[in-house]
C-alpha positions in Angstrom: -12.9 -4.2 -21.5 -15.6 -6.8 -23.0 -17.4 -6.1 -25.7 -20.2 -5.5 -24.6 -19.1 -2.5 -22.5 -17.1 -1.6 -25.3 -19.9 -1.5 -28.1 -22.4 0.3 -25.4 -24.5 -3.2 -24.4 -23.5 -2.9 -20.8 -22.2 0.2 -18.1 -18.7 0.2 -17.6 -18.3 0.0 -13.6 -17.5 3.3 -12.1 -14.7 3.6 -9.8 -16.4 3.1 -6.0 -14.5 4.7 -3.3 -16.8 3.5 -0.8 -19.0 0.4 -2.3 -18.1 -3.2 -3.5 -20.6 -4.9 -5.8 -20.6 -8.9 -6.0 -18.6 -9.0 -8.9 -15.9 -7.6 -7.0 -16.3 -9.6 -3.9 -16.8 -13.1 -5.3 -13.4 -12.2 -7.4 -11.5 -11.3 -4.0 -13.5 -14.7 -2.4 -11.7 -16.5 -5.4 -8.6 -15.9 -4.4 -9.2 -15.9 -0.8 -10.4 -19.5 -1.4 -7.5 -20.1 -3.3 -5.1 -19.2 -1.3 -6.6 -20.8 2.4 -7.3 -24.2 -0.1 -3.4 -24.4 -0.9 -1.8 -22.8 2.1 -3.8 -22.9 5.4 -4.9 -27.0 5.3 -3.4 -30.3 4.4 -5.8 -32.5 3.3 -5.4 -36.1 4.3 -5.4 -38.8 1.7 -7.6 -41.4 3.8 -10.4 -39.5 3.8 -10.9 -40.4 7.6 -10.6 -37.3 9.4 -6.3 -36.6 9.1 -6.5 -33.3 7.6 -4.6 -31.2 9.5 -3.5 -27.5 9.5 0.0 -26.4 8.2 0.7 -23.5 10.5 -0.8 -21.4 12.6 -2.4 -18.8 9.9 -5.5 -20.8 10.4 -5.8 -20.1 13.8 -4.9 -16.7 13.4 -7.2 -15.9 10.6 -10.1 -17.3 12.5 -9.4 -15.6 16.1 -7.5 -12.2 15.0 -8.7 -11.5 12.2 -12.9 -12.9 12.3 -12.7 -12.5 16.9 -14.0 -15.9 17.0 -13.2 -18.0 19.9 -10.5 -20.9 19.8 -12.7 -23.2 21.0 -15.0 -22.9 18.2 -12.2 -23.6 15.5 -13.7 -25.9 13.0 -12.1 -28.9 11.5 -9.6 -28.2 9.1 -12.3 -30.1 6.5 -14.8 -27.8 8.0 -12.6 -24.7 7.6 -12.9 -23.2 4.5 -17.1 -23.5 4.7 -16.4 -21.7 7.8 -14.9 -19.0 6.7 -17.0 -18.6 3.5 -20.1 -18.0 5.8 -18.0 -15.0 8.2 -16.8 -13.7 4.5 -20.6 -13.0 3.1 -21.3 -10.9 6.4 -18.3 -8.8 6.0 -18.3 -5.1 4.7 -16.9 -3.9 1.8 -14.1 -2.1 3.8 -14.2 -5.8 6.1 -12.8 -7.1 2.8 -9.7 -4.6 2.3 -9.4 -5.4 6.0 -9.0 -9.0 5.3 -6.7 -8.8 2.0 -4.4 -6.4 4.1 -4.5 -9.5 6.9 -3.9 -11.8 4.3 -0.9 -10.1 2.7 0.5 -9.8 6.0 0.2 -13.3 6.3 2.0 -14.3 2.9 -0.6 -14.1 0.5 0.4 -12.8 -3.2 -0.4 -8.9 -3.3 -0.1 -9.3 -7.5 -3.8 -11.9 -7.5 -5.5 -9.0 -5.7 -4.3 -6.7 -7.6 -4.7 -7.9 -10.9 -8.6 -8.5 -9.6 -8.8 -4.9 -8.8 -7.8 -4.0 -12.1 -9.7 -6.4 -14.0 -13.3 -5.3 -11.6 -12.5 -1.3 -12.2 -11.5 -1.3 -8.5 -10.9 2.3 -7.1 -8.4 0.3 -4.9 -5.0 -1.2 -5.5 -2.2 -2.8 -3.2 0.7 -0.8 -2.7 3.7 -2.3 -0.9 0.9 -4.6 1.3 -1.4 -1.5 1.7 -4.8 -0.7 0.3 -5.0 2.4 -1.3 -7.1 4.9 -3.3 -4.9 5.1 -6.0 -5.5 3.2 -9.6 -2.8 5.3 -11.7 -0.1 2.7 -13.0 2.8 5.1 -13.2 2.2 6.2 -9.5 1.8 2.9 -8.4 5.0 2.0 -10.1 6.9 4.9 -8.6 5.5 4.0 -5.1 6.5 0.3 -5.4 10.1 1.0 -7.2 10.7 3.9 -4.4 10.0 0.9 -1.1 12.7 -1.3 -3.2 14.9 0.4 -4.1 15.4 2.6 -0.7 19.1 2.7 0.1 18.2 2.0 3.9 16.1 0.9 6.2 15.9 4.4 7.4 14.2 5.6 3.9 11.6 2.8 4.0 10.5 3.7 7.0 10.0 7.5 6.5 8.4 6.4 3.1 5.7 3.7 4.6 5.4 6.5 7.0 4.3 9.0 4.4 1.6 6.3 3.1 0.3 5.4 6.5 -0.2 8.9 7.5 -2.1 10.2 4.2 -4.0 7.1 3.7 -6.0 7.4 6.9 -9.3 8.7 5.7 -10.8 9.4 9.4 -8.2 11.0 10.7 -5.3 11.6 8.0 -1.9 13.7 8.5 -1.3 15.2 5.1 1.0 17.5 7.1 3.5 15.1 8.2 3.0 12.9 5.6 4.8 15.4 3.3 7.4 15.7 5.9 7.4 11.9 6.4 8.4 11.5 2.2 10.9 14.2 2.8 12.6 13.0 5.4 13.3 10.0 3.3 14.6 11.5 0.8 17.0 13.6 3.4 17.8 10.0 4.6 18.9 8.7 1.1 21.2 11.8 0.3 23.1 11.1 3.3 23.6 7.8 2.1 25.0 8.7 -1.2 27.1 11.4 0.7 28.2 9.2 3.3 27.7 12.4 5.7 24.5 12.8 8.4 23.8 16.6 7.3 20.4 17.8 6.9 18.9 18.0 3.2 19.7 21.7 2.8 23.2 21.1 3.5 23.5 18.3 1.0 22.0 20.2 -1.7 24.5 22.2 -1.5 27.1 19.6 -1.6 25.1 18.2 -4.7 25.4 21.6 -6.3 28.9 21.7 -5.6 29.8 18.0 -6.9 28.8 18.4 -10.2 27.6 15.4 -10.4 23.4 16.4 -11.1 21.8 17.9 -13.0 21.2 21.5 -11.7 17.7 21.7 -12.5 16.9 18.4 -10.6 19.1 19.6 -7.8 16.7 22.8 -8.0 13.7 20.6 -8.0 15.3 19.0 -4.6 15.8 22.2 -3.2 12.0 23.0 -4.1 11.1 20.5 -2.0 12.9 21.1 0.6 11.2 24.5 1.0 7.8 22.9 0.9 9.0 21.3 3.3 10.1 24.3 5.7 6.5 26.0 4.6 4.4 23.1 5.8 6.5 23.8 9.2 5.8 27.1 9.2 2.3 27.1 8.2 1.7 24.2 10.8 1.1 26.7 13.6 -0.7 29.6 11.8 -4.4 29.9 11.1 -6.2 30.9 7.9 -3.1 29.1 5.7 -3.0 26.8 3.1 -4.3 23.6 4.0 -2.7 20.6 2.8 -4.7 18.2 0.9 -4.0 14.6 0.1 -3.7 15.3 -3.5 -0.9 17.4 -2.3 0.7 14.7 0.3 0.3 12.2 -2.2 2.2 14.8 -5.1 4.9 15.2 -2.9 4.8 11.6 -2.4 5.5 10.2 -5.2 8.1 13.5 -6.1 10.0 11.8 -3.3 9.8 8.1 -4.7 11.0 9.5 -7.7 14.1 10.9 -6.5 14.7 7.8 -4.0 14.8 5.6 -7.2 16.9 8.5 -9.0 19.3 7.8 -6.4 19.6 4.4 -6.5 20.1 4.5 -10.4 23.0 6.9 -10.6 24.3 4.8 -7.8 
């Protein structure tokens, strides 16, 4: 925080869920600019037209991502000037668009993020998605839960989970909660080296020894959310899951994923 926003001078930004001011899209244009300068062209040294493109992100950026024609592909000179002009038409949500394109095309997710941060972003990058979550510890849980899932099985169930409660037109709080219990089902056959379902291998925790009871009971808490979101699926008038609830049980989940990885 300046001082000026500290000492009362100036309004500290509020958290926008669904706005963008320029401070916020000229620091995202910085490192967009950045990282097509260093990555996406390779600038001659004769200064007579041999700049070339490295890859094909170029041409992917400009036809996937900005629907322009191949055609009209500017010189890679030309490129960056381009782009600039099809950036200042974009939307604020056209932004998160294009830093999720970006990502996926090997740009740093930590740049973004610390520019989030720094503008009071609602918004921060969670393993290569854009989300409306700003909490550290959560974030921390999230990311530490996608590396250090014991299979390839858990981190799908768990990027499931995020998918499904981070779409806000149409999200699946429901079977998002499933989706981050599933992968926690997933990782306790993995330390059990058995394909039981979770309520089984609670069991077999409680019978090791090896847990602490109460966070086995925790587990087993979960579990029965679990079987009441089923249940409560197909009834009217029930609860209604929320997405502070799917995210809750989200990051309950994460937290026992990287549990299990620990006491592994």
């Amino acid at each position: 925080m300046r001082f000026s926003e500290r000492e009362g001078y100036k309004n500290i930004k509020e958290n926008a869920l669904e706005s963008m001011d320029s401070s916020l899209k000229n620091a995202l244009w910085t490192i967009v600019y950045t990282h097509i300068n260093q990555d996406y062209v390779s600038y001659g040294t004769t200064g007579y037209g041999d700049d070339t493109y490295r890859d094909s992100r170029a041409k992917n950026l400009w036809t996937k991502f900005f629907n322009q024609t191949i055609s009209k592909l500017p010189r890679p000179v030309d490129f960056l000037e381009e782009i600039e002009h099809l950036y200042e038409k974009l939307k604020w949500y056209d932004i998160y668009d294009l830093v999720e394109f970006l990502i996926k095309q090997n740009a740093e997710p930590r740049e973004f993020n610390d520019a989030l941060i720094e503008q009071n972003s609602a918004y921060r990058i969670i393993n290569s998605l854009v989300q409306p979550i700003s909490n550290p510890e959560v974030i921390n849980a999230m990311e530490s839960a996608n590396n250090n899932a014991l299979g390839q099985e858990v981190r799908i169930h768990l990027n499931n989970a995020q998918r499904l409660y981070s779409i806000k037109q149409k999200p699946d709080f429901n079977n998002s909660c499933l989706e981050s219990i599933k992968a926690v089902e997933a990782a306790c056959r993995i330390v059990l080296s058995n394909e039981k379902i979770l309520g089984e291998n609670i069991k077999e925790f409680k019978n090791t020894k090896k847990h602490n009871q109460h966070i086995i009971a925790i587990l087993e808490k979960l579990n029965a959310f679990r079987n009441d979101v089923v249940a409560h699926a197909t009834k009217q008038d029930s609860y209604s899951t929320t997405r502070e609830d799917a995210i809750l049980i989200h990051v309950l989940c994460c937290g026992f994923i990287n549990y299990f990885k620990s006491k592994r």
